[in-house]
N, C-alpha and C positions, 0 to 999 in steps of 0.2 A: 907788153902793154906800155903805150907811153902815160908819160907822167906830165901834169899839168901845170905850170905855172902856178904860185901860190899867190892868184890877185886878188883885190877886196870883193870880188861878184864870188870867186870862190871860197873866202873866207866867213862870206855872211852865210853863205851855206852853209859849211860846218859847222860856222854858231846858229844859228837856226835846228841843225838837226841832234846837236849836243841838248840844246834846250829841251827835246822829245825825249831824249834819257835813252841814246842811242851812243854805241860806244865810237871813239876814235877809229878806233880801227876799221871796225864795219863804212863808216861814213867814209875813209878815206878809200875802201873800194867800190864807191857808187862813180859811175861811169861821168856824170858830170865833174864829179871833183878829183879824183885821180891824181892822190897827191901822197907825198907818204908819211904816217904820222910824224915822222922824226921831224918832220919840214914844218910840219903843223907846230908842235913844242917849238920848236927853233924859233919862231916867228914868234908864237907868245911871249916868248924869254925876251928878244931883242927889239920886240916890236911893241913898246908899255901900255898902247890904247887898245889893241889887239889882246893882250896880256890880260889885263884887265877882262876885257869882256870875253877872252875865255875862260875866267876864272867865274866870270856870273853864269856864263850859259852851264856849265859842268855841275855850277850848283843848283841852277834851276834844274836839271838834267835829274839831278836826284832828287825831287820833288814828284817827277814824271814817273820818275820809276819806283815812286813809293805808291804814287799813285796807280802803276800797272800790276803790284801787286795785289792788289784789293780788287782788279779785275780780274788776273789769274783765277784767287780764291773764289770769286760768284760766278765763274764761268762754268759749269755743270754742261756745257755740252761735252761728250764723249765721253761721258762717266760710265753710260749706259748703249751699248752696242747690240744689234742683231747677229744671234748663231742659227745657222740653218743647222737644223739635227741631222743624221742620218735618214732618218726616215720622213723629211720634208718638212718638218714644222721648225717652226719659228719661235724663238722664243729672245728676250732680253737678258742680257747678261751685264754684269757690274766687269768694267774695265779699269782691273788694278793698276796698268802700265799706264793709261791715261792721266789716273790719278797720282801715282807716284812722282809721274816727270811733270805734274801740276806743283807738286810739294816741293820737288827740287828745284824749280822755278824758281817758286817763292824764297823761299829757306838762301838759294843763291844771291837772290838779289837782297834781303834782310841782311845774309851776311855783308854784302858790298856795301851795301850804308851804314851798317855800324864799324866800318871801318874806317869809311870815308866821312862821316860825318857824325863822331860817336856821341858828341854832345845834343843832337838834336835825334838822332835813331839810334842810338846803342842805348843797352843796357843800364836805366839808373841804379849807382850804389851809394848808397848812403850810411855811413859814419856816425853815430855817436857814443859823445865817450861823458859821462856819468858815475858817480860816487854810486853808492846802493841803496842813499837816502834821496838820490836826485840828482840837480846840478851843480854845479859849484857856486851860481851864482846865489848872491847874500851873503854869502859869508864872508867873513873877514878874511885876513891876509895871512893873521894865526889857523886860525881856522882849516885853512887850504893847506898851508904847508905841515898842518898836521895829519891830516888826513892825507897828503902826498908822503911824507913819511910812513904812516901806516900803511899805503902799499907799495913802497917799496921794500919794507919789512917782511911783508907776505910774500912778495915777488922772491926774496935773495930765501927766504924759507923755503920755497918750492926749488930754487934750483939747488938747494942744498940737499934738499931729500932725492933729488933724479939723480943728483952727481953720483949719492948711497947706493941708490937703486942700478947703476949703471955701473957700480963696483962691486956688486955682490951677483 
């Protein structure tokens, strides 16, 4: 197959079709653009206006495909399939395989964004850290380092009794 000149009529393509949340690779074997991704990256890298807006179309990209999965999931066609019986009739049957490669769809593309973009689709975890009476805040300066001394008193307690535990 030959390969295409990487010019700006081919370049808006690929950002055009990154924008649909379509991958590099796929795009770069669609017969108008026939380029090889390596050429594609190269260009971003050395090319800062091009660079640029393949860094916005890849992220629109995954908007696209947050947005396809919420179509995967309402799509119920082919949940449900016709089996003809042996002896003629007809009947409806639930389509596990349908469903399944519906869920690994999803579940695939959920994983790629919280990879890709963990702050916005990944998993929120949240932190806090708390005395037993509350926060730290209002109290004084005594106050704090009193209660940070009491548990670090607790703390060197526990690892004294596992050291025990882990000698006997």
């Amino acid at each position: 197959m030959a390969r295409n000149k990487l010019t700006n009529q081919i370049k808006d393509k690929i950002l055009e079709r990154l924008t649909e949340g379509r991958s590099l690779r796929e795009i770069c074997r669609d017969a108008d653009v026939s380029v090889t991704p390596a050429a594609v990256r190269k260009a971003a890298v050395f090319d800062t206006s091009f660079g640029t807006q393949y860094v916005r179309a890849r992220d629109l990209g995954l908007d696209a495909m947050a947005d396809e999965i919420l179509e995967i999931a309402d799509d119920s066609r082919g949940d449900w399939v016709q089996k003809v019986n042996k002896d003629g009739s007809v009947e409806w049957v639930f389509n596990h395989e349908h469903v399944q490669r519906s869920r690994l769809r999803c579940d695939t593309r959920k994983w790629y964004l919280s990879k890709l973009a963990p702050k916005r689709y990944g998993d929120r975890i949240q932190q806090e850290v708390t005395n037993p009476g509350g926060s730290f805040s209002g109290l004084s300066q005594e106050q704090v380092a009193l209660r940070l001394t009491q548990i670090l008193e607790a703390a060197q307690k526990r690892a004294e009794k596992a050291k025990l535990l882990m000698a006997a």
